[in-house]
MOPAC internal coordinates of N, CA, C and O (Angstrom, degrees):
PM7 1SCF
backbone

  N    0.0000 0     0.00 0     0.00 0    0    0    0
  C    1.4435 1     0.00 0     0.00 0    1    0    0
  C    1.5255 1   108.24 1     0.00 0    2    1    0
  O    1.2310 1   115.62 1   -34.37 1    3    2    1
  N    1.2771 1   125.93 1   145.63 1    3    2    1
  C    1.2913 1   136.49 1  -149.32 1    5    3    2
  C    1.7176 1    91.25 1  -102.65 1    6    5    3
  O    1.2310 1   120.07 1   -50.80 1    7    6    5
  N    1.2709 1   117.48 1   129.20 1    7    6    5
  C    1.4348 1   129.00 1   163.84 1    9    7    6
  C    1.8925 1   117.48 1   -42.42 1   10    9    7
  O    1.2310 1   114.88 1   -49.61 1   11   10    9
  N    1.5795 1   127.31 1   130.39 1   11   10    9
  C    0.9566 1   118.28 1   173.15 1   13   11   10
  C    1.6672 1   125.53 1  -114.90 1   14   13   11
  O    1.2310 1   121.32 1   -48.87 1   15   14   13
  N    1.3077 1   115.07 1   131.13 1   15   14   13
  C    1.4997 1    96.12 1  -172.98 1   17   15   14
  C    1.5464 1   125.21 1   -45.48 1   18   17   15
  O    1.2310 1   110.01 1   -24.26 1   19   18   17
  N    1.3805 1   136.36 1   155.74 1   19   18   17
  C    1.8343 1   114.70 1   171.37 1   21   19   18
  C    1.5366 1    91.45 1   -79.12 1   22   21   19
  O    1.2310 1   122.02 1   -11.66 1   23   22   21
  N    1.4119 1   113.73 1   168.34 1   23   22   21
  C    1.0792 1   152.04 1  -168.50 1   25   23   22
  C    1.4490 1    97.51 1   -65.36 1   26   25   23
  O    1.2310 1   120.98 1   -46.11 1   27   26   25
  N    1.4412 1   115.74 1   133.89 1   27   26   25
  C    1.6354 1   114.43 1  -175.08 1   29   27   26
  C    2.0482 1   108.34 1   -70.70 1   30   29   27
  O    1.2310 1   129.94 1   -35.33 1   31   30   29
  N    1.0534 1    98.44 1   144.67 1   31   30   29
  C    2.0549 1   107.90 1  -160.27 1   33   31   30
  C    1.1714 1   118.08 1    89.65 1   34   33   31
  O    1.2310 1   127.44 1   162.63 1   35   34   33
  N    1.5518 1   103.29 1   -17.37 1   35   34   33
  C    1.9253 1    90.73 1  -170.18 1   37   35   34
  C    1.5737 1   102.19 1   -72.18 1   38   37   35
  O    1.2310 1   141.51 1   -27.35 1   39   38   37
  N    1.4997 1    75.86 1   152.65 1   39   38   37
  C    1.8356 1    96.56 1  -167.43 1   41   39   38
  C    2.2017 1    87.68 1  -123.46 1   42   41   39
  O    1.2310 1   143.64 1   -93.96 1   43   42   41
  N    1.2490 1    71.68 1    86.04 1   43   42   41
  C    2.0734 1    77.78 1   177.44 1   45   43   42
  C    1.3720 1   103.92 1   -57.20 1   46   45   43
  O    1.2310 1   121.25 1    98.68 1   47   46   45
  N    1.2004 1   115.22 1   -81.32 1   47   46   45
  C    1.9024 1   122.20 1  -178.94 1   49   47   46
  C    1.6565 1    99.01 1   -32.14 1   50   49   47
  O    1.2310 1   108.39 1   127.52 1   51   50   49
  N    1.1134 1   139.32 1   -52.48 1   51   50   49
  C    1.3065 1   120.13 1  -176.36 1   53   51   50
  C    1.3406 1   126.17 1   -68.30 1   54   53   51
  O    1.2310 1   122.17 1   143.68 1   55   54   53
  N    1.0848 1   113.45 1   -36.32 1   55   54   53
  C    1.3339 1   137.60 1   176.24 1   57   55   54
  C    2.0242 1   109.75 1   -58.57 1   58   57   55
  O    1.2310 1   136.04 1   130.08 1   59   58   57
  N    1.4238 1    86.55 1   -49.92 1   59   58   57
  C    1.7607 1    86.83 1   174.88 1   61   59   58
  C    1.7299 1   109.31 1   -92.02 1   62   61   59
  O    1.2310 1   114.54 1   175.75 1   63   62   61
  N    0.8222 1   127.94 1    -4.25 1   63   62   61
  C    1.3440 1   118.73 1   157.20 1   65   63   62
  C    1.5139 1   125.37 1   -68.26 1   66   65   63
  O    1.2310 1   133.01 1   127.45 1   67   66   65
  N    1.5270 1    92.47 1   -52.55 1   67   66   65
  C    1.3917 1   104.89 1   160.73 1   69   67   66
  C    1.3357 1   139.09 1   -44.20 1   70   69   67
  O    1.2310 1   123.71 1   145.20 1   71   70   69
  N    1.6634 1   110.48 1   -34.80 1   71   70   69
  C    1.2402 1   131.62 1   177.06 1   73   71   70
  C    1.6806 1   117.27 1   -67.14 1   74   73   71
  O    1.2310 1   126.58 1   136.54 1   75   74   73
  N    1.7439 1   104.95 1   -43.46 1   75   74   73
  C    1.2231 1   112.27 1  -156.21 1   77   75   74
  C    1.2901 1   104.28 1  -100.59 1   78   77   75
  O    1.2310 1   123.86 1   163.30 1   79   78   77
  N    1.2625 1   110.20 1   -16.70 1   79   78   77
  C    1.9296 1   127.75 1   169.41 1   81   79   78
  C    1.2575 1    90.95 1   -62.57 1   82   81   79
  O    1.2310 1   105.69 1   122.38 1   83   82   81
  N    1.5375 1   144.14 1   -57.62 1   83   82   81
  C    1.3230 1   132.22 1  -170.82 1   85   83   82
  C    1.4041 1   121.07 1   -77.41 1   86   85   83
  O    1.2310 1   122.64 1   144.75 1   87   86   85
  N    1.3750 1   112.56 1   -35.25 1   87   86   85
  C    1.3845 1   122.63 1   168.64 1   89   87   86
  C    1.7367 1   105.31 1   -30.16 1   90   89   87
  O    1.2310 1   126.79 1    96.55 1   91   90   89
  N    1.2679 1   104.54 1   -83.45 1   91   90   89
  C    1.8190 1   137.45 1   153.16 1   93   91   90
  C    1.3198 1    92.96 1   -14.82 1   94   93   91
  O    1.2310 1   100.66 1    97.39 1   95   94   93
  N    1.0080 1   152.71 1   -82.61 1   95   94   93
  C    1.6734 1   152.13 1   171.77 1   97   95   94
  C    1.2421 1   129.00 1   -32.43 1   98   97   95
  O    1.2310 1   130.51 1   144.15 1   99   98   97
  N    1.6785 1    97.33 1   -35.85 1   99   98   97
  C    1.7829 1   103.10 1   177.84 1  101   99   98
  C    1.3664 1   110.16 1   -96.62 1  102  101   99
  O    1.2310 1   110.97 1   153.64 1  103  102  101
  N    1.5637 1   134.59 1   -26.36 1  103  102  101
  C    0.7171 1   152.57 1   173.90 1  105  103  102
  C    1.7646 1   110.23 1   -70.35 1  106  105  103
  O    1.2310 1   123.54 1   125.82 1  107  106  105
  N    0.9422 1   110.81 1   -54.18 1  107  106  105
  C    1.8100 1   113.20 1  -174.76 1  109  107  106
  C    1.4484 1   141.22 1    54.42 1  110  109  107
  O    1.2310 1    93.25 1   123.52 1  111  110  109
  N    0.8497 1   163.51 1   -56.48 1  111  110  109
  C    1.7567 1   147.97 1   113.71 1  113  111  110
  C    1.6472 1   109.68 1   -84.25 1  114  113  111
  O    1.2310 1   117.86 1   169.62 1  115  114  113
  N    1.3563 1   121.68 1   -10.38 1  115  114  113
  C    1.6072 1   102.93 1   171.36 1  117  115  114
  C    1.0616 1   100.24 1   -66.71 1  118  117  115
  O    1.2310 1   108.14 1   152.51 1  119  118  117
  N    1.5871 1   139.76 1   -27.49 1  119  118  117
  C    1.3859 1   119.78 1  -171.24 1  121  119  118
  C    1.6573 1   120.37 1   -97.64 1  122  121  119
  O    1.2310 1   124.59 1  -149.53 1  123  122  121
  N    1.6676 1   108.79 1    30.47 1  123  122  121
  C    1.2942 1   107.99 1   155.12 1  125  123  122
  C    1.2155 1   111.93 1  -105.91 1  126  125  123
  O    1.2310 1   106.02 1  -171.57 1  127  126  125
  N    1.0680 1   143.55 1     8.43 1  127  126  125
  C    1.5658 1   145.09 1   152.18 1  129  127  126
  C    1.5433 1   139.67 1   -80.96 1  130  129  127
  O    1.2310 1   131.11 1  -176.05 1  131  130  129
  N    2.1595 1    96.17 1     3.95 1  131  130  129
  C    1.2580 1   112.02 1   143.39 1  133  131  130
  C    1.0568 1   138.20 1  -146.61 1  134  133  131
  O    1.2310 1   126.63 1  -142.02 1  135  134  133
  N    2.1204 1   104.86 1    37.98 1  135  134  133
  C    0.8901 1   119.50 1  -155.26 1  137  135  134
  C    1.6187 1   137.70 1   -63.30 1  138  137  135
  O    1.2310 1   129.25 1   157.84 1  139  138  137
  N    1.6795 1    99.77 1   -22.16 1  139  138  137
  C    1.3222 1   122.69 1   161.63 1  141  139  138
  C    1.8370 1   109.65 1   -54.55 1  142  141  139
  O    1.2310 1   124.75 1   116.94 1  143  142  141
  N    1.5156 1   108.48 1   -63.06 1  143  142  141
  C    1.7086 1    85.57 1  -179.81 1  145  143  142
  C    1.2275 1   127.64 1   -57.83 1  146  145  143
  O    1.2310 1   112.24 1   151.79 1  147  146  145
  N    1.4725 1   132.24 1   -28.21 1  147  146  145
  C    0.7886 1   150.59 1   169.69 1  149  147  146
  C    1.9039 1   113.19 1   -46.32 1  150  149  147
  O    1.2310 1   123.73 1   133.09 1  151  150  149
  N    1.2563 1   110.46 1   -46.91 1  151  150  149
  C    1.5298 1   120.34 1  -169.57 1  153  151  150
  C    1.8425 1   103.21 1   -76.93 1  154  153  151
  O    1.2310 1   129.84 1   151.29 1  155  154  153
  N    2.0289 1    98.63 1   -28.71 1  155  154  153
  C    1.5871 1    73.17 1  -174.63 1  157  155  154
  C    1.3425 1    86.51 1  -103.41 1  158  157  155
  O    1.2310 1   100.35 1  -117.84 1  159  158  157
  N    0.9592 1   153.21 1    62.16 1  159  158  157
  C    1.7087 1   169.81 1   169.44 1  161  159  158
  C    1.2368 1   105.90 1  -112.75 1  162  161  159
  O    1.2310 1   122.48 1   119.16 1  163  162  161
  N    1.4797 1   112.86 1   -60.84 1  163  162  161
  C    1.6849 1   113.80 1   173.91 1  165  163  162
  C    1.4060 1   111.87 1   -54.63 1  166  165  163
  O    1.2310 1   119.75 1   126.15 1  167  166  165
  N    1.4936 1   118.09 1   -53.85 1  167  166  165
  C    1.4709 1   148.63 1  -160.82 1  169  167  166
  C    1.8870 1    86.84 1   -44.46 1  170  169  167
  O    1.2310 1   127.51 1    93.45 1  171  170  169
  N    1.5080 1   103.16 1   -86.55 1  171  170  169
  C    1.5185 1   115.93 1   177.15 1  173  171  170
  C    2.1384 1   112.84 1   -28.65 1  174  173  171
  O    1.2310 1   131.49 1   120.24 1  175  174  173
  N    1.2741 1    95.43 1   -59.76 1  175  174  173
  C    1.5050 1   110.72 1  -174.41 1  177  175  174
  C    1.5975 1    92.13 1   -36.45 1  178  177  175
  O    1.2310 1   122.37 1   101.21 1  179  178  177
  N    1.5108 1   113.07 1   -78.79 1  179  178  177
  C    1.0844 1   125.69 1  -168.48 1  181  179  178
  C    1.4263 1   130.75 1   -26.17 1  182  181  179
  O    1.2310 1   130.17 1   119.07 1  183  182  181
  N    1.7077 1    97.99 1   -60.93 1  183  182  181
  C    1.2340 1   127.91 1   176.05 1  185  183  182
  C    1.9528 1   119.87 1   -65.81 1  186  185  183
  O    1.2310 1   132.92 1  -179.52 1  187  186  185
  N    1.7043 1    92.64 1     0.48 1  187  186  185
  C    1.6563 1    97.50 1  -175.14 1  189  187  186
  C    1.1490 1    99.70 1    50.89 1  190  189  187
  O    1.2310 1    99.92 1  -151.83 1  191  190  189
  N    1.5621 1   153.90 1    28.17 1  191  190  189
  C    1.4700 1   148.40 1   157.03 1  193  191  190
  C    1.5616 1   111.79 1   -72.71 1  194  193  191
  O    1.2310 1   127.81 1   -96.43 1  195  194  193
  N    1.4012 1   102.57 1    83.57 1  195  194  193
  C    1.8900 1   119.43 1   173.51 1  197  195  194
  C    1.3402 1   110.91 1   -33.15 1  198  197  195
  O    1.2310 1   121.13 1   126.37 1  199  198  197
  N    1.2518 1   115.44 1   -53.63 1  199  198  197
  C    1.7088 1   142.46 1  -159.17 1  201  199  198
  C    1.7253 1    98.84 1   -65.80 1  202  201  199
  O    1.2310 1   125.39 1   116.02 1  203  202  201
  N    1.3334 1   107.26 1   -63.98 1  203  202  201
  C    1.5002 1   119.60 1  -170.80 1  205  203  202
  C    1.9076 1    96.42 1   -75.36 1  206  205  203
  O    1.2310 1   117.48 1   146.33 1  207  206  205
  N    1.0430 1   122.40 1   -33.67 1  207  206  205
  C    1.2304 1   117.08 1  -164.17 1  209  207  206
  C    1.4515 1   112.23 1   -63.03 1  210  209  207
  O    1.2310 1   124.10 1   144.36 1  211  210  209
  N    1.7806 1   109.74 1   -35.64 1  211  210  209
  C    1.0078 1   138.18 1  -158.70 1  213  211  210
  C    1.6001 1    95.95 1   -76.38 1  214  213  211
  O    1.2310 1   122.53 1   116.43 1  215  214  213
  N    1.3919 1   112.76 1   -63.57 1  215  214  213
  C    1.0960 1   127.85 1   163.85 1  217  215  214
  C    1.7676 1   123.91 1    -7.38 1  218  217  215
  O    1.2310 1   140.37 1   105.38 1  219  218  217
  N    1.6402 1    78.09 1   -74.62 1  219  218  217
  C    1.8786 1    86.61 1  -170.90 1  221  219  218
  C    1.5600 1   107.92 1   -77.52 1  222  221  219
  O    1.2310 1   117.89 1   164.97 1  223  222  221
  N    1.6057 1   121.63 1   -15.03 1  223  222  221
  C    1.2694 1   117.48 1  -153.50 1  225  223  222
  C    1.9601 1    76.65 1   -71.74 1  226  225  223
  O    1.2310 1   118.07 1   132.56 1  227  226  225
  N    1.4251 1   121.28 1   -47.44 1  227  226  225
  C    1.2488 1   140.33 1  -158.07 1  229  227  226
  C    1.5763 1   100.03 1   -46.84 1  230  229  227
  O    1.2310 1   125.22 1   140.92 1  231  230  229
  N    1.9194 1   107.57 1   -39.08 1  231  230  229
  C    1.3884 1   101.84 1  -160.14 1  233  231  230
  C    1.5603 1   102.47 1   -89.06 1  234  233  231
  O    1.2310 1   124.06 1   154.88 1  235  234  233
  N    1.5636 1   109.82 1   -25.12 1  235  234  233
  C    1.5055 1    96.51 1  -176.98 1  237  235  234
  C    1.4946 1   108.69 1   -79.24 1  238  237  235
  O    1.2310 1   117.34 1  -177.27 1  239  238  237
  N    1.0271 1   122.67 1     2.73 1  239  238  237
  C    1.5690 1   111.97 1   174.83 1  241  239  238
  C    1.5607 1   106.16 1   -98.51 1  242  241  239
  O    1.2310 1   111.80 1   138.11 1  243  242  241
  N    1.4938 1   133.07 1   -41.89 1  243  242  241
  C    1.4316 1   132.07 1   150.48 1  245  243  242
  C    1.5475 1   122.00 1   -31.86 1  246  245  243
  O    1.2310 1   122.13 1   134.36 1  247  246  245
  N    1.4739 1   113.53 1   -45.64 1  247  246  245
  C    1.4354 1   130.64 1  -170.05 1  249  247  246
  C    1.5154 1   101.99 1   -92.88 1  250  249  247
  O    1.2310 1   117.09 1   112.65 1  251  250  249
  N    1.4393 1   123.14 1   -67.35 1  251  250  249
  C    1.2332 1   117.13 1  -167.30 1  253  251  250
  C    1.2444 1    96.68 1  -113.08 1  254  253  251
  O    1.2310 1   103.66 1   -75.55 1  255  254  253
  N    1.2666 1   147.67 1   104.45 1  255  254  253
  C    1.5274 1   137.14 1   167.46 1  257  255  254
  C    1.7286 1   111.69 1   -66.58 1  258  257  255
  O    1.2310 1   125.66 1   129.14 1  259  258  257
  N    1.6918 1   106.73 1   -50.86 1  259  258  257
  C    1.7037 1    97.97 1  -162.26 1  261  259  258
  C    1.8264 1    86.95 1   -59.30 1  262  261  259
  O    1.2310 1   113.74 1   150.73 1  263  262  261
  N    1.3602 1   129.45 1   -29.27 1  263  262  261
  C    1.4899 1   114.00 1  -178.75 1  265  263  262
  C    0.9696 1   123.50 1   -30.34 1  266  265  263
  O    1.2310 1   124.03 1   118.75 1  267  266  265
  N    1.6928 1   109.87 1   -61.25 1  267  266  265
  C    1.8035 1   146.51 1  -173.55 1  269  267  266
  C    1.8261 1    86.60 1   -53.00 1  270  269  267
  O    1.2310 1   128.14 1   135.35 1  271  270  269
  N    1.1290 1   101.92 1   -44.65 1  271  270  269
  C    1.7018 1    83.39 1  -152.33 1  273  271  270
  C    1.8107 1   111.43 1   -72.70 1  274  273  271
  O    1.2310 1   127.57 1   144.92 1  275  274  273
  N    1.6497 1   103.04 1   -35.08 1  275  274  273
  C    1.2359 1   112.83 1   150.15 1  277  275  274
  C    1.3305 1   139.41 1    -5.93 1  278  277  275
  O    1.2310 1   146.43 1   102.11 1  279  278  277
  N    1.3051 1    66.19 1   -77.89 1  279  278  277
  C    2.1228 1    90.31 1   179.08 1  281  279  278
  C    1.2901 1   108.16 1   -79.02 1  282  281  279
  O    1.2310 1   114.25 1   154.42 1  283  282  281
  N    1.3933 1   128.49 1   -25.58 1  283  282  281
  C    1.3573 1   105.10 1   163.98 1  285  283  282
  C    1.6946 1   133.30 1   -54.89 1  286  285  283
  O    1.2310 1   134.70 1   147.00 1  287  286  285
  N    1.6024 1    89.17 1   -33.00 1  287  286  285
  C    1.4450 1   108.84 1  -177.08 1  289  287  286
  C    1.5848 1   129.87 1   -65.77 1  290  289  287
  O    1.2310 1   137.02 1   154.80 1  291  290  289
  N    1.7702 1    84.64 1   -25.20 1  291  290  289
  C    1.6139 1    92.56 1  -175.57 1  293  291  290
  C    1.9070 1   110.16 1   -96.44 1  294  293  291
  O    1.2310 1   130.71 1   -45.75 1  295  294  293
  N    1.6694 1    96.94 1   134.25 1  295  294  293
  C    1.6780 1    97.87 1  -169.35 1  297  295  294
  C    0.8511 1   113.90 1   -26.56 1  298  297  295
  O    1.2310 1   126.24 1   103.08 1  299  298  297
  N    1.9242 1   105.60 1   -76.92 1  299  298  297
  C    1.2497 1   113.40 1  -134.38 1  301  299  298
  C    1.8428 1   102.00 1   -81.21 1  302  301  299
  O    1.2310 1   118.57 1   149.74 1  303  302  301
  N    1.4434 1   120.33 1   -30.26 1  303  302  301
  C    1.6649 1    97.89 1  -178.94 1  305  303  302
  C    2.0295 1   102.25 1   -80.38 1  306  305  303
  O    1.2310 1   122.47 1  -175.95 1  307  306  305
  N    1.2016 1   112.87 1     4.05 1  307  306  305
  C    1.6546 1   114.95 1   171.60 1  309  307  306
  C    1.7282 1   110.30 1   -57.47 1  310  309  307
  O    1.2310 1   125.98 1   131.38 1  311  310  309
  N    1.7157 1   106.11 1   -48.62 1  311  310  309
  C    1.1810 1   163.95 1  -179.32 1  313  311  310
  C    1.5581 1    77.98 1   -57.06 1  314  313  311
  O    1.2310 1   116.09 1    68.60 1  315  314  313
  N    1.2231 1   125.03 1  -111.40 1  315  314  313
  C    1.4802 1   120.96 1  -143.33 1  317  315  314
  C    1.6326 1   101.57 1   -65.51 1  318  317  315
  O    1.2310 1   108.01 1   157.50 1  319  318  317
  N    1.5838 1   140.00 1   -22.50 1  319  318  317
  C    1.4002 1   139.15 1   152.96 1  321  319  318
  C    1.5591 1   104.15 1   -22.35 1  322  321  319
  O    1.2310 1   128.54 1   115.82 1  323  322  321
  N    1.9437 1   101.15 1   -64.18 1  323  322  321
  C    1.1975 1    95.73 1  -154.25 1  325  323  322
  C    1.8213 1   110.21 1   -86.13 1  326  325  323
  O    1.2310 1   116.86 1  -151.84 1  327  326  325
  N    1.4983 1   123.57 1    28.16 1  327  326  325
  C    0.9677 1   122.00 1  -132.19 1  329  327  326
  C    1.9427 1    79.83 1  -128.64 1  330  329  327
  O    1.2310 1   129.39 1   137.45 1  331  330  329
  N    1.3788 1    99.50 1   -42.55 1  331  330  329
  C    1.7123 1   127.11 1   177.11 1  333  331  330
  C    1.8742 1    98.10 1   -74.22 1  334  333  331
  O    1.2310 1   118.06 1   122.52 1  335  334  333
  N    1.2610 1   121.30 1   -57.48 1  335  334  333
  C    0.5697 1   116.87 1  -175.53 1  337  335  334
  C    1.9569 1   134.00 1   -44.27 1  338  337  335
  O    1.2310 1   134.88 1   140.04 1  339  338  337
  N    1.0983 1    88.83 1   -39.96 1  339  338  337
  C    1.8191 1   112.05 1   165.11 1  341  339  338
  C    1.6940 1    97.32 1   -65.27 1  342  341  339
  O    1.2310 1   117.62 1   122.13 1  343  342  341
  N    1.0140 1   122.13 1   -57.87 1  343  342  341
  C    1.3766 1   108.99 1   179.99 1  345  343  342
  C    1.5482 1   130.56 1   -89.29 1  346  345  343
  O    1.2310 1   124.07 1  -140.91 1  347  346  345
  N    1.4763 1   109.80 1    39.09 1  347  346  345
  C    1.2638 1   141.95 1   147.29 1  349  347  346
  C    1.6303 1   126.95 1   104.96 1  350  349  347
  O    1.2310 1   128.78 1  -154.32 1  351  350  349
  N    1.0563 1   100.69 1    25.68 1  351  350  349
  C    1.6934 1   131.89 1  -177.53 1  353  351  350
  C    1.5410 1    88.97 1   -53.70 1  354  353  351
  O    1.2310 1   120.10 1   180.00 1  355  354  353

């Protein structure tokens, strides 16, 4: 699948900070017990790195599943999954 530019204004880094700052909010001390995948989860997101994104999304669902299921649940990083995903996740 062919790479797509983001949308002209998008502000990605804000947008995933934003995302994972709330994640972190809804979540509340369960999510210091995987807080490392989580950091290079953002890290990848951020960086639009498909490869690595793919990667960790792979390990927190191997490693932490109720995590995976989490994050499916929550919009806005559902939202930037499916956002990577178009651009070849």
């Amino acid at each position: 699948m062919a790479e797509k530019d983001p949308p002209a204004g998008d502000d990605h880094e804000k947008r995933v900070e934003k995302a994972f700052d709330s994640f972190h909010e809804t979540l509340g001390e369960k999510a210091d017990a995987s807080r490392e995948a989580l950091q290079k989860l953002k890290e990848a997101t951020a960086a639009r790195d498909v490869s690595a994104m793919r990667n960790e999304l792979h390990a927190v669902k191997e490693e932490h599943g109720w995590l995976f299921e989490e994050m499916a649940k929550h919009p806005d990083l559902a939202a930037l999954v499916n956002e990577l995903a178009r651009l070849g996740l």
